[in-house]
C-alpha positions in Angstrom: -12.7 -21.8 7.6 -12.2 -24.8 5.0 -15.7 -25.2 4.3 -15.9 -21.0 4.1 -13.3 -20.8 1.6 -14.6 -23.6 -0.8 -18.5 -22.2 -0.5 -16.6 -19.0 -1.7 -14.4 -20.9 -4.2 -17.9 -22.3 -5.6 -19.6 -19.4 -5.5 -16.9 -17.8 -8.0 -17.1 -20.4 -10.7 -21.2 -20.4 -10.7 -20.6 -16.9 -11.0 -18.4 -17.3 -14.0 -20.6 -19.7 -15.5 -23.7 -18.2 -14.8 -25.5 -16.3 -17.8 -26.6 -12.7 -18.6 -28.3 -10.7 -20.8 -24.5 -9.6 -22.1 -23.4 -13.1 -22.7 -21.2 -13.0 -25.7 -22.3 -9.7 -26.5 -25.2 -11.1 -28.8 -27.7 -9.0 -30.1 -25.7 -5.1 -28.6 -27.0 -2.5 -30.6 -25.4 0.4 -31.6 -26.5 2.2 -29.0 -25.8 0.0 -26.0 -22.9 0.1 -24.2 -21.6 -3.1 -21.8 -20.7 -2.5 -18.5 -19.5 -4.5 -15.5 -19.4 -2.6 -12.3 -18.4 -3.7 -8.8 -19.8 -0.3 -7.1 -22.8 -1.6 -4.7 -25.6 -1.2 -7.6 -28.0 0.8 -5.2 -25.2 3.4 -5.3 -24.4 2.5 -9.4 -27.4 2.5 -10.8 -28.7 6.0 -10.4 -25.6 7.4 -11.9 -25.9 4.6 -14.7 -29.6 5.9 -15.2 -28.9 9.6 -14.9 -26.3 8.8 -18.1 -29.1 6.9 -19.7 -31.7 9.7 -19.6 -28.5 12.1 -20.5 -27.7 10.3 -23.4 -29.7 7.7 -24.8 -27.8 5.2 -24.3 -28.6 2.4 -23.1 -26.3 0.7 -20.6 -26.2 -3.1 -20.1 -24.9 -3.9 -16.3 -23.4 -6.4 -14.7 -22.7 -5.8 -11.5 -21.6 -8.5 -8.4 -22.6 -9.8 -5.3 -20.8 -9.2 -1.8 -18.9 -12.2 -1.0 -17.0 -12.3 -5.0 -16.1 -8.5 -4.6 -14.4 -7.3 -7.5 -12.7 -10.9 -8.2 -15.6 -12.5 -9.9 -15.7 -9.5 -12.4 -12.1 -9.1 -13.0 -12.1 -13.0 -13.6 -14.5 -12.6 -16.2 -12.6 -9.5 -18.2 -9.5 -12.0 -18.2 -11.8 -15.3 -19.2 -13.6 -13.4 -22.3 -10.6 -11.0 -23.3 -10.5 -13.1 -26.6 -14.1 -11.8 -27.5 -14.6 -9.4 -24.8 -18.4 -9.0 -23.7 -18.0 -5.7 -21.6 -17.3 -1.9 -22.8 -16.2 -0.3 -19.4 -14.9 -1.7 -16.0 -16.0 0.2 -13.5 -14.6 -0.8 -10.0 -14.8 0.0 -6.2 -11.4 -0.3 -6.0 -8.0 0.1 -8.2 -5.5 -2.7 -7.2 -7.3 -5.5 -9.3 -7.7 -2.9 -11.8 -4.2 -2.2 -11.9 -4.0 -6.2 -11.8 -6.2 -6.1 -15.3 -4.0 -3.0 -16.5 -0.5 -4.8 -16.4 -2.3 -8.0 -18.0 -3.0 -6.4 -20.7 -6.9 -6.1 -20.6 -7.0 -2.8 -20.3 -6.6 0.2 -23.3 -5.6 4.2 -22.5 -8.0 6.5 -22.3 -7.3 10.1 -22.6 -9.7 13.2 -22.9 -9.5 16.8 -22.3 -10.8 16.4 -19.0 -8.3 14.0 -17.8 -5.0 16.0 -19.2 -4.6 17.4 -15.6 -6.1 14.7 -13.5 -5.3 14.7 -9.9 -1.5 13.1 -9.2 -1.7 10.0 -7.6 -4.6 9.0 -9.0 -4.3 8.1 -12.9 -2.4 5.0 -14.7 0.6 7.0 -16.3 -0.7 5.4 -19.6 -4.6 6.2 -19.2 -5.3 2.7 -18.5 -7.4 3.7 -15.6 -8.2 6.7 -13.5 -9.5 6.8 -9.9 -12.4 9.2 -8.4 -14.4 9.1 -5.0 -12.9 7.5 -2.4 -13.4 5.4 0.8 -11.3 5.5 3.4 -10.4 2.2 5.7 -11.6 2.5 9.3 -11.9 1.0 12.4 -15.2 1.0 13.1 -16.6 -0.1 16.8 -20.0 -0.9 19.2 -20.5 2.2 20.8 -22.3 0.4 23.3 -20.4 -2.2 24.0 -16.8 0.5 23.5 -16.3 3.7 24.8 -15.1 6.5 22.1 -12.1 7.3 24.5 -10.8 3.8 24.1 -11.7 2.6 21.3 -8.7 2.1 19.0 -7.7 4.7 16.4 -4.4 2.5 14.7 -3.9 -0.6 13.1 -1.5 -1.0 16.3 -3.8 -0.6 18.9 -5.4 -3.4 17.9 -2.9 -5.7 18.9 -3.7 -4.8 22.6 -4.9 -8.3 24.4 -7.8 -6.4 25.6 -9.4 -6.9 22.3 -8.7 -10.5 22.1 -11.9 -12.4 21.1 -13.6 -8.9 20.3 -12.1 -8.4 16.7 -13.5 -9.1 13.0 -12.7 -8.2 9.8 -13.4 -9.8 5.8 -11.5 -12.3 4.8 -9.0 -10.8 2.7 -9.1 -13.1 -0.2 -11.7 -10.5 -2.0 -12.8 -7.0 -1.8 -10.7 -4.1 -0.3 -9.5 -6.1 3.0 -7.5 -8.0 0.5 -5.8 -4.4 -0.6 -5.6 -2.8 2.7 -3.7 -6.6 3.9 -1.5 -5.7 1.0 -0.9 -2.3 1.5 0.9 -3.2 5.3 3.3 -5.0 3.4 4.2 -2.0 1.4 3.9 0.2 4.2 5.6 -1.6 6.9 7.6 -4.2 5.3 7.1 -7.5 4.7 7.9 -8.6 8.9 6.7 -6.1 10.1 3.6 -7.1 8.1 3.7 -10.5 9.2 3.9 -9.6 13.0 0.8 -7.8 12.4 -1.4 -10.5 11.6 0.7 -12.8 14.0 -1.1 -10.8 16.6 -4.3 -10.3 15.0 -4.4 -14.0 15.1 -3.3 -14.3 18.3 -6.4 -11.7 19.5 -8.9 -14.5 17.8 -9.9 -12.7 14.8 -12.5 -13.9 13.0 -13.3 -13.8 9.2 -16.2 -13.1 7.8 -17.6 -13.1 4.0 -17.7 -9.4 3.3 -16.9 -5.9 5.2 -20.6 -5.2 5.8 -21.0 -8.7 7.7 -18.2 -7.8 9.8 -20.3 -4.4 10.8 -23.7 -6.2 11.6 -21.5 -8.5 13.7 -21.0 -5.4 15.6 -24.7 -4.2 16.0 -25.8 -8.2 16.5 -22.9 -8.3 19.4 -21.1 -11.2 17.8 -18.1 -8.7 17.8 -16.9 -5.1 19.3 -14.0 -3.9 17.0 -13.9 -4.5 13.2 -12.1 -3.4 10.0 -14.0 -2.0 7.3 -14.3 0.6 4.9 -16.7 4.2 5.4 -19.0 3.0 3.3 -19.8 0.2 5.9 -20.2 2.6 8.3 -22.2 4.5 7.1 -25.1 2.1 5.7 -24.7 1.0 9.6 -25.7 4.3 11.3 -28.5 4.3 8.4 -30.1 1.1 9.9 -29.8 3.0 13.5 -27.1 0.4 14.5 -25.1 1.9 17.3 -21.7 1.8 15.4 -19.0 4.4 15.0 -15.8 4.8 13.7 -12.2 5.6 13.9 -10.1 6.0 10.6 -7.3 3.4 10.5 -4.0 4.7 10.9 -0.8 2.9 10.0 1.9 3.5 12.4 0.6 7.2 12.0 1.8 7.9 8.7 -1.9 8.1 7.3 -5.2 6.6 6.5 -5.7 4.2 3.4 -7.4 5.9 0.6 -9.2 3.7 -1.8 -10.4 4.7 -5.2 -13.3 4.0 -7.3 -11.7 3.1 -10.8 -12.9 3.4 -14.5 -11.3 1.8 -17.4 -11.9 1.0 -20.9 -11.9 -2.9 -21.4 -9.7 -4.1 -24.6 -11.5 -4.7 -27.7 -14.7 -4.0 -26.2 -17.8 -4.5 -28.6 -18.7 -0.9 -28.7 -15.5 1.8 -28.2 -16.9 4.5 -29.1 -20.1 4.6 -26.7 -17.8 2.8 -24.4 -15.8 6.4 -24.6 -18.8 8.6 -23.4 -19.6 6.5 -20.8 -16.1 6.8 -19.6 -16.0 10.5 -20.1 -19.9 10.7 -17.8 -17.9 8.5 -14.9 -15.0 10.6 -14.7 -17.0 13.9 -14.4 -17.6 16.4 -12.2 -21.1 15.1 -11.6 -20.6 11.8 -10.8 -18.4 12.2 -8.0 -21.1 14.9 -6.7 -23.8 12.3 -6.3 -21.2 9.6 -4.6 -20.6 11.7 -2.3 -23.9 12.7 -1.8 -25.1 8.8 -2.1 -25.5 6.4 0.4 -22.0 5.4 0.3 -20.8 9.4 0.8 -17.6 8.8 -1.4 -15.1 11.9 -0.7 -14.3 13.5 -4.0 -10.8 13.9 -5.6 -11.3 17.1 -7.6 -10.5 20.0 -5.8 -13.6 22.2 -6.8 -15.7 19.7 -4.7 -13.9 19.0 -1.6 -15.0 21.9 0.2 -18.9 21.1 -0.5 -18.0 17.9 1.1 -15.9 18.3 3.6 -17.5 16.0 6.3 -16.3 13.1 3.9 -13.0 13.8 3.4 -10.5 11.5 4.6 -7.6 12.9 7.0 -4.3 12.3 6.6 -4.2 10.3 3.6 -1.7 7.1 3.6 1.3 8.0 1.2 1.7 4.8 -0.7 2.0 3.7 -4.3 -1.0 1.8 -5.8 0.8 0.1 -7.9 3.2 -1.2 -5.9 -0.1 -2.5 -3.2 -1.4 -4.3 -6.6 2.0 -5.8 -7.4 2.4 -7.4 -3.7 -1.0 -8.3 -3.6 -0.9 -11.8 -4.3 1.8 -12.9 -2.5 0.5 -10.9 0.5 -2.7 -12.9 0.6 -1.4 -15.9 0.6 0.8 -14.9 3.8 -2.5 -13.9 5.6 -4.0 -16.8 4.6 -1.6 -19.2 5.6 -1.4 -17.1 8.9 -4.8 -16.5 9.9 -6.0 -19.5 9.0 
């Protein structure tokens, strides 16, 4: 696990270091717009081209690699907010973009179609809004696990019958990092810690990203991990035999995570920076997530009944911005538990 986390740590500052054709936002023309984006790019970049062909525009990307997710971009906001490079943030999840928000990175954005934007789901300044979202699961072998027993709480597996058979991402990056964050909200900061006591004592192991964890199901190497729809999805696409059970806490409801846009501070180009946020936040985009690959259940009510297969039951009744305010400290409590 030492030599995992410092491949990771190095991975991060090549990342950092590494150049791009937005480095120091030489040469952006008037009608380019920057934008980093930690949405899997299969999924991003039809959407990003569909706003190209609307508009004009074109949009520079950067987007991020598994194992760094979200961190490595968020990193760079913070390391070139003195001459930003990047217009738009656009984010697979919102606690590091609440994170960047309450740094200071981030500026309001307000439009008319915003004014009434779902509750829940919108930094009370307009420092970032959320759209499409993932729900965490526990997705399982169905060969190897029968649907009657596999487990359908966080809870459940705690059960010693699943000792050995368990995986899930490290939580240092990526959502895991969020959902680990949101148990301390949820349950309390013992409660919390008796939770991972006992995923630790089932041997779970940890693994670079949440879709490693589900083709250490389909390879065997594992019967029960934690992992987002997304995940699951791309699984039953390859034809592995994986299913899924949404992840309830203590039955009070499933973690919700939302997709985030926000305008980055002193970006190079506001105003195209501002149509590209008003093309993310629309109507449409949320239509072809949730009709992409990673089938991304819309937040707008005129949708949700088109898509209603996606929808996420019993949503988890927590504060985001309380999740992104414990979520250091609640990583470095897993880590110095599970590992």
């Amino acid at each position: 696990m030492f030599y995992f986390r410092w491949v990771l740590v190095f991975l991060l500052v090549f990342y950092l270091m590494a150049g791009s054709s937005c480095q120091k936002g030489e040469g952006l023309a008037e009608n380019e717009v920057v934008l980093y984006c930690s949405v899997d790019q299969s999924v991003a970049e039809p959407i990003v081209g569909e706003f190209e062909r609307a508009t004009g525009i074109k949009v520079k990307a950067r987007y991020d690699v598994e194992a760094l997710k979200t961190v490595a971009l968020v990193n760079k906001i913070k390391a070139e907010s003195k001459r930003p490079i990047a217009d738009v943030f656009w984010s697979s999840e919102v606690f590091y973009t609440i994170g960047l928000a309450e740094g200071g990175f981030l500026e309001s954005y307000q439009s008319a179609a915003t004014t009434n934007w779902p509750s829940g789901f919108a930094d009370a300044s307009g420092r970032w809004y959320g759209f499409g979202l993932r729900g965490r699961v526990i997705a399982y072998n169905s060969e190897r696990v029968a649907e009657e027993e596999a487990p359908k709480s966080l809870e459940d597996l705690l059960a010693s019958k699943w000792q050995g058979r368990l995986v899930m991402a490290t939580p240092t990056f990526g959502t895991t990092g969020g959902d680990v964050s949101s148990w301390f909200v949820h349950y309390g900061q013992e409660r919390a810690k008796e939770i991972l006591q006992g995923l630790k004592g089932n041997d779970i192991q940890l693994v670079e990203g949440n879709s490693t964890a589900v083709q250490w199901l389909a390879t065997g190497r594992a019967d029960i991990c934690l992992t987002d729809t997304d995940d699951v999805y791309a699984g039953q696409r390859n034809g592995w035999p994986i299913a899924r059970n949404f992840l309830d806490q203590g039955g009070a409801g499933v973690l919700a995570i939302p997709n985030t846009a926000a305008l980055i501070k002193g970006g190079p180009n506001p105003e195209r920076a501002r149509q590209l946020m008003e093309f993310i936040l629309s109507e449409q985009v949320e239509r072809m997530l949730a009709e992409s690959d990673s089938h991304n259940a819309p937040i707008h009510a005129s949708l949700a009944g088109e898509y209603e297969d996606y929808l996420i039951p019993h949503p988890l009744a927590i504060d985001y911005v309380k999740v992104a305010a414990a979520l250091a400290e609640s990583l470095k409590t897993a880590r110095e538990i599970l590992e």
